[in-house]
C-alpha positions as CSV (number, residue, x, y, z in Angstrom):
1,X,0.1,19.7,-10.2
2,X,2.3,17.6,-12.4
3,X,3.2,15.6,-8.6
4,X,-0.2,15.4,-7.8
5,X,-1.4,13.7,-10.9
6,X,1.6,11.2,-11.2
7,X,0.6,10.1,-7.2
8,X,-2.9,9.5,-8.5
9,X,-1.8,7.5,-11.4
10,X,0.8,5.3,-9.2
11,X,-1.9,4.6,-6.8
12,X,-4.3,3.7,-9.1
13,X,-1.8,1.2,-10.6
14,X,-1.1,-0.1,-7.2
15,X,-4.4,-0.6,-6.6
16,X,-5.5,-1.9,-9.8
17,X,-2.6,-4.1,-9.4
18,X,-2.1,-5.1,-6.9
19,X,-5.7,-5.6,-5.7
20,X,-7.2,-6.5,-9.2
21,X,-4.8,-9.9,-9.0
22,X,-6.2,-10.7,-6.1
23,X,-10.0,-10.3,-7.3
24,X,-9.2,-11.4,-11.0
25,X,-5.7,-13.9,-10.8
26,X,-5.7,-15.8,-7.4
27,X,-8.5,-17.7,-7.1
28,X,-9.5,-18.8,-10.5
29,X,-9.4,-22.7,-10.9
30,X,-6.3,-24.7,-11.9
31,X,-5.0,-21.3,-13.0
32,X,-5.1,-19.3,-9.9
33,X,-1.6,-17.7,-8.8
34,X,-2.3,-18.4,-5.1
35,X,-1.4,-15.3,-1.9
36,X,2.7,-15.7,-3.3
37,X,1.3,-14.5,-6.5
38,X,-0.6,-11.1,-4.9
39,X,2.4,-10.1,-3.2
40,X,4.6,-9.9,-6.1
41,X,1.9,-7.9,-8.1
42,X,2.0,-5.6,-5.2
43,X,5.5,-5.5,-5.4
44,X,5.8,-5.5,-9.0
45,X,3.5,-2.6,-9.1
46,X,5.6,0.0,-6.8
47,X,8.8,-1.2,-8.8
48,X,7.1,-0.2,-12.0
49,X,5.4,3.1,-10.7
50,X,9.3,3.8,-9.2
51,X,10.9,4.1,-12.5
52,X,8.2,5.4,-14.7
53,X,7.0,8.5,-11.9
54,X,9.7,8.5,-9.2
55,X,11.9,11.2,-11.1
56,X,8.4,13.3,-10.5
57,X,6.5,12.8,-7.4
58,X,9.0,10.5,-5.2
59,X,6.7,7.8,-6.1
60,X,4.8,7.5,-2.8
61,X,1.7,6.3,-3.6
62,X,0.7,5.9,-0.1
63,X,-0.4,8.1,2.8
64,X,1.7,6.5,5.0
65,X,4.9,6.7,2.6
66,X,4.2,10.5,3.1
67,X,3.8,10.7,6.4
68,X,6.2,8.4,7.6
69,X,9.2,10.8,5.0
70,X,7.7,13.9,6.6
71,X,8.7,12.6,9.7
72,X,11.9,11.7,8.2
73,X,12.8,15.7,7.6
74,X,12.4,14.1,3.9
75,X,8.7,15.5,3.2
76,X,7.3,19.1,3.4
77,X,4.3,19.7,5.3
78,X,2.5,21.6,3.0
79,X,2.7,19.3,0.1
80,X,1.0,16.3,2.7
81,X,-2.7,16.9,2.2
82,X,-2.1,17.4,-1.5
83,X,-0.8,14.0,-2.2
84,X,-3.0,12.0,0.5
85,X,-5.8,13.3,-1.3
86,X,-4.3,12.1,-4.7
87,X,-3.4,9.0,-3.3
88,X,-6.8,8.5,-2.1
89,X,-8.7,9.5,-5.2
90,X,-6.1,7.3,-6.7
91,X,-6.8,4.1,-5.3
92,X,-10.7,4.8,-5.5
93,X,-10.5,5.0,-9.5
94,X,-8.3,2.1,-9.3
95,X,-11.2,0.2,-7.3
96,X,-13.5,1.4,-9.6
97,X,-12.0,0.2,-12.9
98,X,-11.3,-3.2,-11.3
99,X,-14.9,-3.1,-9.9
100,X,-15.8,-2.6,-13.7
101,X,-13.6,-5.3,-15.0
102,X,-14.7,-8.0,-11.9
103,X,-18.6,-7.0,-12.6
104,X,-18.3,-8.2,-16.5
105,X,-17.8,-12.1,-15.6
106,X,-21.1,-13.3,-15.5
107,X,-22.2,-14.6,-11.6
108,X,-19.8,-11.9,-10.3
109,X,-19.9,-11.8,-6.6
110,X,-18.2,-8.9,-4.4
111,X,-17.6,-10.6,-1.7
112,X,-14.5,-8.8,0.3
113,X,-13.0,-7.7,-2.7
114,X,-9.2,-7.7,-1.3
115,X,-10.4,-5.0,1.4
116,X,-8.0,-5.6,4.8
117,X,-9.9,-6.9,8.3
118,X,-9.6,-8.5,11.4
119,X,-11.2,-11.3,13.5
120,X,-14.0,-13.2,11.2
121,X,-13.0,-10.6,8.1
122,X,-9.1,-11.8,8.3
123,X,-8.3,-14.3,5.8
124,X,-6.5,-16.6,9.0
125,X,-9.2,-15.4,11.6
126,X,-6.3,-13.3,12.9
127,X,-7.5,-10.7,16.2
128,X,-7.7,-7.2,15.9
129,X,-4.8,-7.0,18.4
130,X,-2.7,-9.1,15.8
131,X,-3.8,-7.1,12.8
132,X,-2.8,-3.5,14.5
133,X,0.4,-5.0,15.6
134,X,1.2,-6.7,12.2
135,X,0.2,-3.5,10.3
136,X,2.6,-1.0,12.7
137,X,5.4,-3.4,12.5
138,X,5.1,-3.9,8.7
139,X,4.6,-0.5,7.5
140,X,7.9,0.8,10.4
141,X,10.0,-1.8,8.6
142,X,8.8,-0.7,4.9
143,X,9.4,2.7,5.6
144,X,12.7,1.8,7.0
145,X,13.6,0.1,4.1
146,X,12.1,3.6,1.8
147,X,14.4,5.6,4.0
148,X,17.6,3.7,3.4
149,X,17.0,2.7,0.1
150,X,16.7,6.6,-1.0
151,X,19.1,7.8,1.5
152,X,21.5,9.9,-0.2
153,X,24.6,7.5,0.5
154,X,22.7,4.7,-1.1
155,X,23.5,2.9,-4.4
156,X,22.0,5.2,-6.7
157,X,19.4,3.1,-8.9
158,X,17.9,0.1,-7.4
159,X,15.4,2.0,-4.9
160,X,12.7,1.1,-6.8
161,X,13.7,-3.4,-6.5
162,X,14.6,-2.5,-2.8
163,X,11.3,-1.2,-2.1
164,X,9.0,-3.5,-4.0
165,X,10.6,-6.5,-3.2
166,X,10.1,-4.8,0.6
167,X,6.4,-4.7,-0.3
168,X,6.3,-8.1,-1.4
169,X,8.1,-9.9,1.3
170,X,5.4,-8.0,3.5
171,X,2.6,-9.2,1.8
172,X,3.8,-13.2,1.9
173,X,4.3,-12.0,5.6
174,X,0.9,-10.7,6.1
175,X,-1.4,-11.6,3.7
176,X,-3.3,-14.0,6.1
177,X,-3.7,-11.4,9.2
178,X,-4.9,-8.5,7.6
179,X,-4.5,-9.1,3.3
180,X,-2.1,-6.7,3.6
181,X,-2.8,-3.0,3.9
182,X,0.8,-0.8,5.2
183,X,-1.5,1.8,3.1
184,X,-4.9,3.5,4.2
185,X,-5.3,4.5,0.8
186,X,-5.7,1.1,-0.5
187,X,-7.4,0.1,2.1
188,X,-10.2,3.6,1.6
189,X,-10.6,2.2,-1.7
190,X,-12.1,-1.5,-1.9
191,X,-13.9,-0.9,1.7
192,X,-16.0,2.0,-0.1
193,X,-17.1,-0.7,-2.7
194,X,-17.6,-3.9,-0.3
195,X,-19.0,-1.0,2.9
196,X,-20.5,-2.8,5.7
197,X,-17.4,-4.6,7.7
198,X,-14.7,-3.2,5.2
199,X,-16.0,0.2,6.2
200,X,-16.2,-0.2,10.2
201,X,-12.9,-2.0,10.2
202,X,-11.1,0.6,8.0
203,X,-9.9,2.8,11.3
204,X,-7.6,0.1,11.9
205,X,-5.8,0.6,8.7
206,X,-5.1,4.3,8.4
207,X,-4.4,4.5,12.5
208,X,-1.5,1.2,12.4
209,X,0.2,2.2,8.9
210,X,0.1,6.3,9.9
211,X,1.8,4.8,13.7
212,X,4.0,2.6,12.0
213,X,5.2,4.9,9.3
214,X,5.7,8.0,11.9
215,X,7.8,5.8,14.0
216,X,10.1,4.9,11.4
217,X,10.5,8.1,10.3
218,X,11.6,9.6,13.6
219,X,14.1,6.5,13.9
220,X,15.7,6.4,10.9
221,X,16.5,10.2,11.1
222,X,17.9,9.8,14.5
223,X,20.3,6.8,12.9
224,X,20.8,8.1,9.3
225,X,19.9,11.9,8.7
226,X,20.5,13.5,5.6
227,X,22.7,16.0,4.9
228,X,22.0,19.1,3.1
């Protein structure tokens, strides 16, 4: 239980984060800290959440993180459903705190409220063919990097920079296709509060990070598998 309440805590940071910066920090006049800012609140976010719950639930804080170690021979099955449905509940308290927070500034608008889409709903107008190919590819190359960076062999202690600056450098990367998902729990949690679009659209970004993460699981074992 102890696992399952630290991945519901990371993820609500993550989201709260990561998400709240965008809704709260990036477009507020003169002050605003712009789409380079998000991504290293996102990134700042998993580094944080590494150190402080890493030591007791692997700090995954992502469906796709879980799926994508399974794959890896890192992850037992039975312990899958258990943390995608922390991670999940996770991100929607997250959502909801922020939505609490956003909602208190007078003339409050939703609007998309960081959720992730395609065509009109992407921040660049990006297609729905760019935004599952972006999202596959991002989330294969962060789980590569989660692989390595925890890979027995590794340099014991920086996992936690590795994979956050990994999560930032994806968001500068990707921030205009989709606004950055790599993570369908996220992504669950501000399209239940915009609904509508965010909802519809939402398939794309569990199917692309779940694709993407299985891939890079299967790969990386075949180049790097750990030894018991």
């Amino acid at each position: 239980m102890k696992k399952y309440v630290a991945e519901f805590i990371g993820t609500l940071w993550l989201v709260l984060g990561g998400c709240g910066s965008a809704v709260l920090a990036a477009g507020y006049p003169e002050l605003g800290i712009g789409f380079a800012g998000v991504a290293l609140a996102f990134g700042l976010t998993v580094v944080t959440m590494a150190y402080a719950i890493g030591h007791i639930s692997g700090c995954h804080l992502n469906p796709a993180v879980s799926l994508g170690l399974w794959a890896g021979g890192r992850f037992e099955t039975k312990e899958l459903l258990p943390y995608i449905l922390s991670q999940v509940l996770g991100g929607i308290a997250g959502a909801g705190i922020l939505y609490l927070i956003a909602t208190g500034k007078p003339g409050f608008e939703l609007g998309g409220f960081a959720a992730n889409g395609y065509g009109e709903h992407s921040p660049g107008g990006y297609s729905m063919l760019a935004a599952l190919v972006c999202e596959v590819i991002m989330t294969f190359m962060f789980l590569i990097v989660i692989m390595g960076a925890t890979h027995s062999k590794a340099p014991k202690g920086f996992a936690g920079l590795a994979i956050g600056l990994a999560l930032t450098l994806i968001h500068l990367i990707s921030i205009p296709v989709t606004n950055t998902s790599v993570n369908p729990a996220r992504s669950t949690s501000q399209a239940i509060f915009v609904g509508g679009w965010a909802a519809e659209q939402l398939w794309l970004f569990w199917v692309a990070p779940i694709v993407g993460a299985l891939l890079a699981g299967f790969v990386y074992k075949m180049l790097a598998k750990e030894e018991n």
